[in-house]
C-alpha positions in Angstrom: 0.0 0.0 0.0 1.3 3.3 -1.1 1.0 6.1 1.3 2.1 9.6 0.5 2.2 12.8 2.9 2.7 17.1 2.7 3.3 19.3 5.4 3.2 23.1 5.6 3.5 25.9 8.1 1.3 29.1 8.8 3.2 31.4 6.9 2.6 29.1 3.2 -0.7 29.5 3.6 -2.5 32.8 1.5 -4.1 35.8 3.4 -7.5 35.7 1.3 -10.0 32.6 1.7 -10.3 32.2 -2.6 -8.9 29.0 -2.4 -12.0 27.6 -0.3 -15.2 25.9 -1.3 -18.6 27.3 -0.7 -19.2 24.8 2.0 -15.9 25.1 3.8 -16.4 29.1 3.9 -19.7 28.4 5.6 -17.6 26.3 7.9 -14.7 28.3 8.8 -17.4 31.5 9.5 -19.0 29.4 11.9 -15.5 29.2 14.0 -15.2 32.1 16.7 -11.6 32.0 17.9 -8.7 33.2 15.7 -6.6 30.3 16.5 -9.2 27.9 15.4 -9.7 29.7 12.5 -6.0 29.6 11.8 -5.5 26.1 12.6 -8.1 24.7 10.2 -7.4 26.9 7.3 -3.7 25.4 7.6 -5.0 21.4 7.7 -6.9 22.5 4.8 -5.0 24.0 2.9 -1.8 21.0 3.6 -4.2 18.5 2.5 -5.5 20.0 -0.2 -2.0 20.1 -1.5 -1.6 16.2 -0.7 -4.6 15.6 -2.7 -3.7 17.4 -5.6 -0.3 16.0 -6.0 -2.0 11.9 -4.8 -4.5 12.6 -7.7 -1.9 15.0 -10.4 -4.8 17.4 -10.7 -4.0 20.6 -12.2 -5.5 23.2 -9.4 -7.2 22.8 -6.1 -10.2 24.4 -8.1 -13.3 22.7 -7.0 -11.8 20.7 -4.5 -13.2 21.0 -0.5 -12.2 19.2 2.4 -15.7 18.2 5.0 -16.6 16.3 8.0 -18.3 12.9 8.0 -20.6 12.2 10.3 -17.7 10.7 12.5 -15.7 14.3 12.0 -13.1 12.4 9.8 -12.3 14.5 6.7 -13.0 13.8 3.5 -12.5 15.1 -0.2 -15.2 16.3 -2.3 -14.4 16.9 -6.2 -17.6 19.1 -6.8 -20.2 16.9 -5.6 -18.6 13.7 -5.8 -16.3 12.0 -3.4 -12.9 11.9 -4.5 -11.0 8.6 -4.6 -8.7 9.3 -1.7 -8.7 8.8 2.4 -6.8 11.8 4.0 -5.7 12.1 8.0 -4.9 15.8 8.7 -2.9 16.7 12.1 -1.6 20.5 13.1 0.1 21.4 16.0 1.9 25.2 16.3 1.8 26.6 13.2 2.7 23.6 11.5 0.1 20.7 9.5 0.7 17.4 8.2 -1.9 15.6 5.6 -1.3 11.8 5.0 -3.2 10.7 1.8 -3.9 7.3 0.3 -6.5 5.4 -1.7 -10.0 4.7 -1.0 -11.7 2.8 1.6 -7.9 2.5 4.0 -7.9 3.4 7.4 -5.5 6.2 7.3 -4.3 8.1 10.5 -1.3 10.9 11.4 -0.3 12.6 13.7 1.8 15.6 15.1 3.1 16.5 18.6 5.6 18.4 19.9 8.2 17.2 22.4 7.4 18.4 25.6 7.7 17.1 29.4 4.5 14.9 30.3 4.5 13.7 33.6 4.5 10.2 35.4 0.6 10.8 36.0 0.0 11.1 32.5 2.2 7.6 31.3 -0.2 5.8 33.8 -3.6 7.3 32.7 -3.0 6.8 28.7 -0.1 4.1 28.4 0.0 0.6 28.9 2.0 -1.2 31.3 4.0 -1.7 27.7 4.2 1.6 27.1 4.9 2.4 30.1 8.0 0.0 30.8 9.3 1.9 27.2 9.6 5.3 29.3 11.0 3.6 31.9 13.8 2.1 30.2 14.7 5.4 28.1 17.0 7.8 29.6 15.7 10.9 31.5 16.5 13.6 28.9 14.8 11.2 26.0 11.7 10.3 28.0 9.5 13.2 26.9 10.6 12.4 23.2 9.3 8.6 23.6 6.1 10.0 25.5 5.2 12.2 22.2 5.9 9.2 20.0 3.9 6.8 21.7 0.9 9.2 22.4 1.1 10.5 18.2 0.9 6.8 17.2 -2.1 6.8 19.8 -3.8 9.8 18.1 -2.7 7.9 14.7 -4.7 4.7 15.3 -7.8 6.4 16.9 -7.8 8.6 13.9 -8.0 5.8 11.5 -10.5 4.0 13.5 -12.3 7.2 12.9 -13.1 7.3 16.9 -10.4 9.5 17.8 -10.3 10.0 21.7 -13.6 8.9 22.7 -11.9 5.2 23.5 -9.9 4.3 26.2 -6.1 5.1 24.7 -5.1 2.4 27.2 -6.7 -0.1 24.5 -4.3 0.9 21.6 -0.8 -0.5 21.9 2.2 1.2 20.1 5.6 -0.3 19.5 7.7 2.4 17.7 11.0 0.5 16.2 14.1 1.9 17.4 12.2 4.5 19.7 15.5 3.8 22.0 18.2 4.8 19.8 20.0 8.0 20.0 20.3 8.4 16.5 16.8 8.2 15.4 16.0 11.7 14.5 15.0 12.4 10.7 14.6 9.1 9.5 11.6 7.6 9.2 11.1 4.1 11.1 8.7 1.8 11.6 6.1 1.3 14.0 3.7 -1.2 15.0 0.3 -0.7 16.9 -2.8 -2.5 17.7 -6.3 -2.2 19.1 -7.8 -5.6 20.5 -7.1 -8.2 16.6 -6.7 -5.2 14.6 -3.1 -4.4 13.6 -1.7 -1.5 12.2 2.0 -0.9 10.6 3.1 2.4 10.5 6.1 4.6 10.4 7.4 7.7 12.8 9.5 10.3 12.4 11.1 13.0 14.7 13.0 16.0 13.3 13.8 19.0 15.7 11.0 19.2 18.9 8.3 17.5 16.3 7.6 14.1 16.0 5.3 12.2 13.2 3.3 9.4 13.3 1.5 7.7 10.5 -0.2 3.9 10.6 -2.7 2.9 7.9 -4.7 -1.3 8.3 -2.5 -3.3 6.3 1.1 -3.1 4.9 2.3 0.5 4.2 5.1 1.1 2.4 7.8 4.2 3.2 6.2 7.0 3.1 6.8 9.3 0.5 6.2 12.7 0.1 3.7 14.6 -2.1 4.1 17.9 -3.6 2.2 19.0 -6.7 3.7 19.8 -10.2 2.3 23.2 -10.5 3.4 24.5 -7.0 7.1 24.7 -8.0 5.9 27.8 -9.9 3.4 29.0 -8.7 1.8 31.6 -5.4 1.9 27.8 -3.9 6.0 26.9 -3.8 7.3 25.3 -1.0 3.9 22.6 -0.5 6.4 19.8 -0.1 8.1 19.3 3.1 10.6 16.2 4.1 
């Protein structure tokens, strides 16, 4: 299984609202706080770059990105749904889209690296999970924290539940979590929810860290950027 991602920041994304659908306009005018505001036009706008490049279409014109009843995006072409699953994740200023066929469940991810506490490894982690922290060094424990709650977030998100389930009942492994030389590169990662397995990949690059996991094999991920964007008001889509 293929499965491609994009990621943009804040500042790549245009001052005027043009580039959104009637019903996404209605959407985003329902939202009252700036930061809302700010944080969905920048998933939007990241995965409608994804789709364009997954699909080689020649504009985002008459593309828009709505809810399903579960709140999981999805992408319209006009009336029609496109043939694409998306997962969209933001966290300060900065969005990731992940982007694959039809009909996979398709999750990502993005959290910053930040100190969690004990109390917090014991009300979301497994005893798993939780043995991982422990064995990690002190100054790499809020790193594997971040991972193993993103590949959380990742899973629920292609359940299309999100945090409405118990995290306790997804477990993640993240390959080579433990090594001191995993930043950049993206690795694999394992995780499962009662039979269901998910493979996956992670990634850390500065104080960010990735997850992605899709319900069957997924290959590398590889990253999307559309033709037209090189040269365009749109440069710089393609992040890696």
């Amino acid at each position: 299984m293929d499965v491609h991602w994009s990621e943009q920041t804040a500042a790549e994304v245009p001052a005027d609202n043009d580039w959104l659908g009637a019903r996404e306009a209605v959407r985003l005018s329902g939202m009252r706080f700036a930061k809302r505001r700010a944080d969905w036009r920048l998933g939007r706008w990241t995965a409608k770059h994804a789709v364009a490049a997954y699909l080689n279409l020649p504009s985002l014109a008459g593309m828009e990105i709505l809810p399903a009843p579960s709140g999981a995006p999805e992408v319209f072409l006009g009336n029609d749904r496109a043939p694409v699953t998306i997962s969209i994740s933001h966290r300060e200023g900065v969005a990731v889209c992940a982007v694959a066929g039809p009909y996979v469940a398709l999750g990502c991810d993005l959290e910053i690296v930040e100190p969690r506490s004990e109390a917090f490894a014991i009300d979301y982690f497994t005893a798993a999970e939780q043995a991982l922290v422990a064995e990690a060094r002190e100054s790499d424990r809020p790193r594997i924290m971040a991972l193993l709650w993103s590949g959380k977030e990742s899973v629920l998100k292609a359940m299309r539940v999100g945090l409405r389930l118990d995290t306790r009942s997804v477990s993640i492994d993240p390959v080579d979590a433990l090594l001191p030389d995993a930043e950049s590169q993206w690795r694999p990662l394992h995780a499962r929810h009662e039979a269901r397995v998910f493979d996956g990949w992670w990634q850390q690059t500065g104080p960010l860290v990735r997850t992605l996991v899709a319900g069957g094999r997924a290959e590398l991920p590889a990253p999307v950027c559309p033709a037209w964007a090189e040269s365009s008001e749109m440069k710089g889509s393609r992040r890696s």
